[in-house]
C-alpha positions in Angstrom: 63.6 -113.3 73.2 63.9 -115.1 69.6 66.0 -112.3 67.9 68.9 -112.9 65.5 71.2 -109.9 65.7 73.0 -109.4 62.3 75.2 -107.0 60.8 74.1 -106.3 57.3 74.5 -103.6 54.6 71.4 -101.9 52.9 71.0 -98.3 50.5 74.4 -98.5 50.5 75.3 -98.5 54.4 76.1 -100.8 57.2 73.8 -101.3 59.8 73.3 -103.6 62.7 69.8 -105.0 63.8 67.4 -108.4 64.5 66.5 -110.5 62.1 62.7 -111.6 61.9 60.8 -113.6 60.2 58.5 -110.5 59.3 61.5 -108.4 58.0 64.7 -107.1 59.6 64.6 -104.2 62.3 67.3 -101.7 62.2 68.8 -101.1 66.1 71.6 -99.3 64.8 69.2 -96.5 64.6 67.8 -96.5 67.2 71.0 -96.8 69.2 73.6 -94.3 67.7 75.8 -94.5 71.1 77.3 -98.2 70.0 78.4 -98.0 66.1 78.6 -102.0 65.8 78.2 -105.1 67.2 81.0 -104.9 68.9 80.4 -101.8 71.0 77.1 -103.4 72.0 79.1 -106.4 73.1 81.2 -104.1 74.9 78.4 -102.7 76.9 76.9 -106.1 78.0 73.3 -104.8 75.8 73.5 -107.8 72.8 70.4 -109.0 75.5 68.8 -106.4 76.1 68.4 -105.0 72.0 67.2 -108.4 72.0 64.7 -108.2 74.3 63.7 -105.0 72.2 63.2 -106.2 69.1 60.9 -108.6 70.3 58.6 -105.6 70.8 59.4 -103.3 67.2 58.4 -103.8 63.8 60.6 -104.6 60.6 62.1 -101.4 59.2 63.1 -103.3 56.0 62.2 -106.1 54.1 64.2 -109.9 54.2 65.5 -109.7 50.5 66.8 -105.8 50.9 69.6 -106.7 52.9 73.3 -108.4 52.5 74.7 -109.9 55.4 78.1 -109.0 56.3 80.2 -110.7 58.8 78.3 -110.3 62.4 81.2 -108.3 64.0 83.0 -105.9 62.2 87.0 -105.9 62.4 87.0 -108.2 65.6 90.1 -107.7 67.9 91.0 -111.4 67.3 89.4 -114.3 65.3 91.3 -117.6 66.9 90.3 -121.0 65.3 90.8 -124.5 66.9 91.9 -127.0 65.1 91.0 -131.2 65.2 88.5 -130.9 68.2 86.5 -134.2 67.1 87.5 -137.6 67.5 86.7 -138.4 64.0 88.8 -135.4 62.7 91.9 -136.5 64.8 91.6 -140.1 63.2 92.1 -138.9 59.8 95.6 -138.0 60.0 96.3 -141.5 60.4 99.8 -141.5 62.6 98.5 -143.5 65.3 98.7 -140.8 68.2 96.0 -139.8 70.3 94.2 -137.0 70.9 96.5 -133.8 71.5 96.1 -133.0 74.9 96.1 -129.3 74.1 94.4 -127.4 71.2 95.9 -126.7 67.7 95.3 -123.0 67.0 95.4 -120.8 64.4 94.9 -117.0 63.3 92.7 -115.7 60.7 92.0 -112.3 59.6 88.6 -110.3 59.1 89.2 -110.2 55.3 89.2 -114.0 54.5 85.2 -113.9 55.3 82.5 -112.9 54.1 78.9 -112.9 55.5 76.0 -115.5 54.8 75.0 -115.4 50.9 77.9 -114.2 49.8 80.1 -116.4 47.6 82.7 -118.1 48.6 85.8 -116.8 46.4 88.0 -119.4 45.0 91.5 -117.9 44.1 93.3 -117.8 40.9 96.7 -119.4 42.7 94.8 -123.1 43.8 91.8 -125.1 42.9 91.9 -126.6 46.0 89.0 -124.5 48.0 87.6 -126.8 51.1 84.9 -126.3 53.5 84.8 -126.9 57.0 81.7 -126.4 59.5 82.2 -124.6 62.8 80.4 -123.0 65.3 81.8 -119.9 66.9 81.7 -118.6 70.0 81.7 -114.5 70.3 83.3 -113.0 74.0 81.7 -110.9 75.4 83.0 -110.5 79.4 86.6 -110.3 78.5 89.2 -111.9 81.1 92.9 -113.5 81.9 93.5 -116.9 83.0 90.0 -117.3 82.9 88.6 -120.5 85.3 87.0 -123.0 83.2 84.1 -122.8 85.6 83.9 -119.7 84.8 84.5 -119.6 80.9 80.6 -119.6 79.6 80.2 -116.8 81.5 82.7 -115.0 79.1 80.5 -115.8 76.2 78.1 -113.3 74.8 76.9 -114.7 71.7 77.1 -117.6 69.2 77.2 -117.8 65.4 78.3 -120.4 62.9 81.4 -120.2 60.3 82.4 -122.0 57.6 86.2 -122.2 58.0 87.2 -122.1 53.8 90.6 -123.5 53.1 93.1 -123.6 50.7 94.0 -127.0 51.2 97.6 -126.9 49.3 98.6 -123.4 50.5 98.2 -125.2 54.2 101.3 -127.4 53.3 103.2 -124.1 51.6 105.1 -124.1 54.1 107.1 -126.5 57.2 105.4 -125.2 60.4 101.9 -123.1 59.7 99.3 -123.2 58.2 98.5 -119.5 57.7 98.5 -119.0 54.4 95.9 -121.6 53.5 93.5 -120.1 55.9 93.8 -116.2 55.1 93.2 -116.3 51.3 90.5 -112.9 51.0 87.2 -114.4 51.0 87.7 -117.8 51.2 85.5 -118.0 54.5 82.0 -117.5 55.9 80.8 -116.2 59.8 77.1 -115.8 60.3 74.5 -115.4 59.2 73.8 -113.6 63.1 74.5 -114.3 66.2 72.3 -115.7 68.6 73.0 -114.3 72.1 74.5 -117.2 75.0 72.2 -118.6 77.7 73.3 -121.4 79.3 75.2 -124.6 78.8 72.3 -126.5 77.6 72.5 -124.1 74.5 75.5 -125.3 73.3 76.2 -129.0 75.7 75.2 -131.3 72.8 74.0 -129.8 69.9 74.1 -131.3 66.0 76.8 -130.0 63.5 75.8 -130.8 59.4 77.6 -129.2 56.9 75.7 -129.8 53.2 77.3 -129.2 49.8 74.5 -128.8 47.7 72.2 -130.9 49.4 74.3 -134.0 51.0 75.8 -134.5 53.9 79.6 -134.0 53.9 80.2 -133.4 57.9 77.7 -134.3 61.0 78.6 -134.1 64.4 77.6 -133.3 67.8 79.5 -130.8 70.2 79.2 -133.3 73.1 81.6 -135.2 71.9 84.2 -132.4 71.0 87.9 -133.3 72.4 88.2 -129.6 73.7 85.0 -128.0 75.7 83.9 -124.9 75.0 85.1 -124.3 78.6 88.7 -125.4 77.9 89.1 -123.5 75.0 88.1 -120.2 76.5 90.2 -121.6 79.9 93.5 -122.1 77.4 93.0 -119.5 75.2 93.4 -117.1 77.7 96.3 -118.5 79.7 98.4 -116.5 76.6 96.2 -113.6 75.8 94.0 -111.5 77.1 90.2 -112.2 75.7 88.0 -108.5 75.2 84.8 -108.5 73.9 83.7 -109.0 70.8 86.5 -111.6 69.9 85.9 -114.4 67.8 86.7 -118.1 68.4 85.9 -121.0 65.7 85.9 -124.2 67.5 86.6 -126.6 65.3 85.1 -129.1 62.3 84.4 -132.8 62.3 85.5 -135.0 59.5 84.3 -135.2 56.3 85.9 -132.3 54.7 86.3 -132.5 50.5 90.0 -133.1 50.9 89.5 -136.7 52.6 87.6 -138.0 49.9 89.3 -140.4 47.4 90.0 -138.4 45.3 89.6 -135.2 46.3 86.6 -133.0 45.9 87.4 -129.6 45.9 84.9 -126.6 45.7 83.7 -124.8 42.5 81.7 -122.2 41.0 78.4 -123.0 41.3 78.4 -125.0 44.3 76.0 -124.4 47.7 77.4 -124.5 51.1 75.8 -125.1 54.1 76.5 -125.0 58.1 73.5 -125.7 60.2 74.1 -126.2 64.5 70.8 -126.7 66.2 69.2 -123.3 67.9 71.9 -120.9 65.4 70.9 -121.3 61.7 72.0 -121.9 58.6 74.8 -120.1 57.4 74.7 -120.5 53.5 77.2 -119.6 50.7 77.5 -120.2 47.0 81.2 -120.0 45.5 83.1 -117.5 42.7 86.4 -117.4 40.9 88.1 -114.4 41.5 87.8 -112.0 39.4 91.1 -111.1 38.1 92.7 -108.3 35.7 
């Protein structure tokens, strides 16, 4: 089972399918009872359409496709925040690490999918990158144990968590606004579906701007486990499949440089975790009236 299961859009319409080297394989049509992603999360079958695409050939060809983000209009996309030592360090106050996570909301409509640009806003200059991986639900739960959190995961993907780094500070308390500008993120290119631990237990995170390394990092040394985030996550809401949780960058960003270095037109971005991908994105201005 090596397929990629991507959401993309092609003549026009959005379709789901596995991405191969050979070409991409439509499974939406072949499987008109689950109209997304999502619905095939739902139904515990991310697996199995895996399983068949290993055995179907390419309806279209790599370049006819545009990605859009892997699951449309998720129920919930919740983002952790400083879950590497590294990351916690650059605040500089002297505290340790939190003992809980930081966590934030972002909507559908500040991402896009891989090779789209990223869109920097009229308002700010000040578009940042940061390099995630994301884990996708797909048993949903309560109070969930954490010894029995991976079991809640169908899927993984990667995201790169675009920021508007003076819009974070807009305000006393949040830092919403800076993190729901339209566009100003990427999830995907696909998701890979969840194994086991060893998938994810200590795995490299680089994120490249145009060829050098800005962030590197392993997930075995993340402050929060993937098991505690799921575990704390759902102590306060219920978790259903197909919801989205971004677990967090390493340092490194462009806003921790001296000075500055901010995104622009022209730039490349990309997020690369071991046995997911590379999730790449260029950036845009806005196009405004």
């Amino acid at each position: 089972m090596n397929a990629r299961l991507a959401t993309f859009t092609v003549d026009g319409k959005t379709r789901y399918g596995a991405v191969t080297g050979k070409g991409v394989i439509d499974l939406s049509a072949r499987h008109s009872q689950w109209p997304t992603l999502r619905e095939v999360i739902e139904a515990g079958a991310l697996r199995r359409l895996a399983e068949e695409a290993d055995t179907l050939a390419a309806d279209f060809p790599l370049d006819a496709i545009a990605y859009d983000i892997p699951i449309p209009s998720p129920g919930k996309i919740i983002c952790v925040g400083v879950n590497f030592p590294d990351r916690n360090e650059e605040y500089k106050d002297g505290q340790a690490a939190p003992s809980n996570p930081s966590l934030f909301i972002r909507l559908a409509s500040s991402f896009v999918g891989h090779g789209a640009p990223l869109v920097r806003p009229p308002e700010s200059p000040q578009l940042d990158y940061e390099g995630e991986i994301v884990i996708v639900i797909g048993k949903g739960g309560r109070r969930i144990a954490e010894a029995d959190a991976l079991g809640h995961i169908a899927a993984l993907s990667l995201c790169n968590e675009g920021t508007i780094r003076d819009w974070v500070r807009h305000a006393k308390f949040n830092v919403t606004q800076g993190k729901n500008f339209d566009r100003t993120g990427s999830i995907g290119p696909w998701l890979v579906p969840f194994t086991d631990e060893a998938q994810i237990a200590d795995i490299a995170l680089t994120t490249r701007v145009n060829g050098e390394v800005r962030q590197q990092d392993r997930t075995s040394r993340m402050i929060f486990s993937f098991r505690k985030i799921i575990n704390y996550i759902s102590t306060f809401t219920t978790l259903v499949p197909g919801d989205i949780i971004v677990t967090g960058t390493p340092t490194g960003a462009g806003a921790r440089f001296e000075p500055p270095v901010w995104l622009k037109p022209g730039d490349v971005i990309e997020v690369e975790a071991d046995g997911i991908g590379v999730l790449r994105n260029g950036v845009a201005d806005e196009a405004t009236p």
